[in-house]
N, C-alpha and C positions, 0 to 999 in steps of 0.2 A: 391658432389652436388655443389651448386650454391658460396660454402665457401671454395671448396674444400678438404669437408670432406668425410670420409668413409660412404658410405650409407647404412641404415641397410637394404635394399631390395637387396644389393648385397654382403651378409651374408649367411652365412651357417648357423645360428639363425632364419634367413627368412624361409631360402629355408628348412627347418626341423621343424619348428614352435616352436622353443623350447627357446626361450629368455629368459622366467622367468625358465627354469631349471638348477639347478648349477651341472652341467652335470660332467666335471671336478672330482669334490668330491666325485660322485657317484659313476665312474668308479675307482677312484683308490680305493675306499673301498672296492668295489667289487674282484679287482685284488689282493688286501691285502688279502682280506677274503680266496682266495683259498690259498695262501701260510700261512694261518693260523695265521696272524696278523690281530687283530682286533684293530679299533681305537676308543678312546672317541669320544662322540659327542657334545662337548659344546654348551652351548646357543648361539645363535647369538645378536653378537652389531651392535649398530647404530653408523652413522658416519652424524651426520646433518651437514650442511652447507648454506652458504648466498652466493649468487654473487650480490655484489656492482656494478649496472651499471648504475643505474641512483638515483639521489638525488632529482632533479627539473624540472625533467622534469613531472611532473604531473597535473602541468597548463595545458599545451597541450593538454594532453591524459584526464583528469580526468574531466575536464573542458567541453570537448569534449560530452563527454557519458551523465556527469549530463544534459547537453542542447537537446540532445540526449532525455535524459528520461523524460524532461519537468520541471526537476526539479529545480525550480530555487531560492529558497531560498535556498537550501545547493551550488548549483552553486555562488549566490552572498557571500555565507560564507565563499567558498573554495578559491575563488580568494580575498576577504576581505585579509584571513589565509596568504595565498603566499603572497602578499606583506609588512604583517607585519613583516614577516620570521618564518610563521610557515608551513612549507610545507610537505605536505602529506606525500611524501618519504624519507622524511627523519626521518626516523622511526626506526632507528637500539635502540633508549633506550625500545621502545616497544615491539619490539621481543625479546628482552634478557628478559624482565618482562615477557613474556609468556614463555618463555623456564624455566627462575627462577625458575617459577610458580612450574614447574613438575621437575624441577632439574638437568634437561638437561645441556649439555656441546653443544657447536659449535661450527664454525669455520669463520670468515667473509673475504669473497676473495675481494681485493680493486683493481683497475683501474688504473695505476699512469704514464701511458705516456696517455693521452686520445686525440691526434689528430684524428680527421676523419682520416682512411684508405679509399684513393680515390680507387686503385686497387684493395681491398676486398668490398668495397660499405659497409664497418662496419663503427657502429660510436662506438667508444673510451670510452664510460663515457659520463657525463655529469657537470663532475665536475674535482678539482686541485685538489692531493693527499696533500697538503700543505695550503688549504684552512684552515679557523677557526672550521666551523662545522667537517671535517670529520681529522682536525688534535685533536681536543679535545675527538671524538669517538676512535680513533686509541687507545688513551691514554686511555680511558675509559675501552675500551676491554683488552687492556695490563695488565693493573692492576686489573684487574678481574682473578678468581679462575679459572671457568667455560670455558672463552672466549680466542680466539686465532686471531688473523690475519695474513690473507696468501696475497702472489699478485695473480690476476687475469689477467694472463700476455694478455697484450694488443696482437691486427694481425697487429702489427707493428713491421720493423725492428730490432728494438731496440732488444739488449738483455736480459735476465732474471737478471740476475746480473745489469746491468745499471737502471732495472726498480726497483728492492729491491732497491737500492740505493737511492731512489726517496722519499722513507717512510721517513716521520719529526721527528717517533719513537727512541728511543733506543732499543726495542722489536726484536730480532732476527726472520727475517722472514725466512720461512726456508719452506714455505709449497705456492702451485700453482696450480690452475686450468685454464688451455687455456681458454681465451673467445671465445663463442661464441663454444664451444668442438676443435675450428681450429687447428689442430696439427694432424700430420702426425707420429705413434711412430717412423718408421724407419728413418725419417727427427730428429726428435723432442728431441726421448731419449738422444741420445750421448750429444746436447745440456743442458739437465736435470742434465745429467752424471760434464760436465764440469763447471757447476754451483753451487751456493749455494744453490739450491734447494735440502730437504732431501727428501718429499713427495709429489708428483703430481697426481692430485686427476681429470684428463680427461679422463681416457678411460670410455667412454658409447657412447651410441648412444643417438642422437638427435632428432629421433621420437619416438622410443621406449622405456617402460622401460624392466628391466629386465638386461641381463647379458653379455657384448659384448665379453670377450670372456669364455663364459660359465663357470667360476672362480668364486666364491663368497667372496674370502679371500684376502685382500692385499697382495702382492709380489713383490720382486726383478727383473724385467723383465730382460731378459738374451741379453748380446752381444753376437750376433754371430762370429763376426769380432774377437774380445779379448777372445772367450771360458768361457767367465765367467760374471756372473753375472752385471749389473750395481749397482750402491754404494748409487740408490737412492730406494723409497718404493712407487710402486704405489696402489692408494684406487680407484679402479676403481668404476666407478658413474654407478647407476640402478635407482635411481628413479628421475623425472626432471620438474615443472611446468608447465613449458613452453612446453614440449611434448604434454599434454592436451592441453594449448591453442592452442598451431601452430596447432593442428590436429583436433581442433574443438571439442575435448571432453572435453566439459565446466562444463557439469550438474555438482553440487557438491556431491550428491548423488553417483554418478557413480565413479567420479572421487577416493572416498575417499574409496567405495570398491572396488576399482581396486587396490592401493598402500596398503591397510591390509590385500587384500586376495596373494600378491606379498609378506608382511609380513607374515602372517600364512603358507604360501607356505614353508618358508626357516627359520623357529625359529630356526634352528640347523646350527651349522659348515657356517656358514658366518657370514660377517661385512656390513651390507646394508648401504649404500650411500643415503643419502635425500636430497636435492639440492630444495631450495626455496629463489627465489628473493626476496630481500626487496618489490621492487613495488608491487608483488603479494601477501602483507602484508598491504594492504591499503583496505581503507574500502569501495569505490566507485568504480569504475570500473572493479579491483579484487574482490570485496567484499565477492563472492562462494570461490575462492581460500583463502581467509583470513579463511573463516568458515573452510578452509579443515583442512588447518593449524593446528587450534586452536584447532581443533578435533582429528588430528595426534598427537599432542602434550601429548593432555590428551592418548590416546591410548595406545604411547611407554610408559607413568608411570604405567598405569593399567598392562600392562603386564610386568612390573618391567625389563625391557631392559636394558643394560647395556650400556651408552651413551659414545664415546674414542673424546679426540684429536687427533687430525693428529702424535701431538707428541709422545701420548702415543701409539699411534700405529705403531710409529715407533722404538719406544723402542721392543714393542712386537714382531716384526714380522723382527726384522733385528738384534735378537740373535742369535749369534752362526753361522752368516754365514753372 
């Protein structure tokens, strides 16, 4: 596409209709089952996560929508709010109280080279990974039980290693998702391989949800080149906010049976991937998306789901090989 990513219309997911089936798993149980091997079927976890890419920019946009809806006593509140320095998006102590809440674990992926890319037409963040706000959130999440932080590796030059380097932390970061999905695996992996990245958390598609390459379980993605496995774990991503927006499936209603009937689909033998912006954690502009949230959240507790770090999943799933 326009990012130079994989398009999911030029997927064999497309062209079979089968996205949300963890196709993969099926067949090799099937192929077991004749050789007379049968497998457990564990419950399925969740792997929630945040992409940090904007903090302040909600003057703009939020500002925009209330003038938009006529509203102008919360419009004079929210621009009052920004200039005092309370700003809408910057809301990461809010979403860990709602995750708290149900007992959830996550993951927050941070921005730390943030230049405009003129040649990708991407913007970077909106913020310095060395700033006061989001060097004291870093800290916050490090020293939490629950919380983890990864880089959200910028479409700049730069590399993986030079952008970890960037974090004000002591907190070993060790966990990444491309912005923007921009990553190419057969470009990207060997990179991944050569870094101190343990977990990278991009393969999905970008309008879809569901399964890009029909796998439900984190895995070792394999060099062809070396015969053998690469050294890092990827948690390939299925479910994305931003899918809904960009594709105009806004209702919240819809929105929210669409991602638990994609859950009830696959309660077995997978680790589903949940990707939620901060901004679409805000109560004006996103405000459906917030309700989804809030509603997802309660969800995975009710059906007592088992919530991983990246970490722990990388203990899990890279024993013994």
């Amino acid at each position: 596409d326009q990012f130079n990513r994989f398009k999911y219309t030029n997927s064999y997911q497309f062209k079979f209709s089968c996205s949300e089936e963890n196709l993969v798993d099926q067949y090799l149980r099937l192929f077991l089952k004749t050789e007379g091997v049968g497998l457990a079927e564990p419950k399925s976890k969740v792997f929630i996560s945040h992409d940090i890419d904007l903090i302040n920019s909600s003057i703009q946009q939020d500002s925009y929508y209330l003038f938009k809806q006529n509203d102008f006593a919360l419009l004079f509140q929210h621009v009052f709010n920004f200039f005092i320095g309370k700003r809408a998006w910057r809301n990461i102590d809010k979403i860990m109280s709602i995750e708290s809440l149900y007992d959830l674990k996550a993951t927050y992926f941070w921005i730390a080279q943030n230049e405009f890319d003129k040649n990708a037409g991407i913007k970077n963040g909106d913020y310095k990974i060395n700033s006061i706000y989001v060097k004291n959130t870093l800290r916050e999440i490090a020293n939490s039980e629950n919380y983890e932080n990864g880089l959200h590796k910028s479409s700049l030059s730069s590399t993986l290693n030079d952008e970890i380097a960037k974090f004000p932390i002591e907190e070993e970061i060790s966990s990444n998702r491309y912005h923007y999905l921009k990553f190419n695996p057969e470009e990207n992996y060997p990179k991944l391989s050569n870094s101190k990245v343990k977990v990278d958390c991009s393969l999905g598609f970008a309008e879809k949800i569901g399964f890009r390459n029909s796998f439900g379980l984190p895995f070792k993605p394999f060099d062809f080149d070396a015969k053998k496995s690469y050294d890092f774990l990827e948690i390939p991503l299925n479910v994305m906010d931003t899918t809904f927006w960009t594709n105009g499936d806004r209702d919240g209603k819809k929105m929210e049976e669409n991602i638990i009937s994609f859950f009830e689909a696959n309660n077995k033998n997978a680790v589903v991937s949940l990707l939620w912006h901060n901004d679409k954690c805000s109560n004006m502009k996103y405000r459906e998306f917030l309700k989804v949230f809030k509603n997802l959240m309660a969800y995975l507790y009710e059906i007592k789901i088992e919530s991983c770090s990246s970490a722990e999943l990388y203990e899990d799933y890279t024993k013994g090989y």
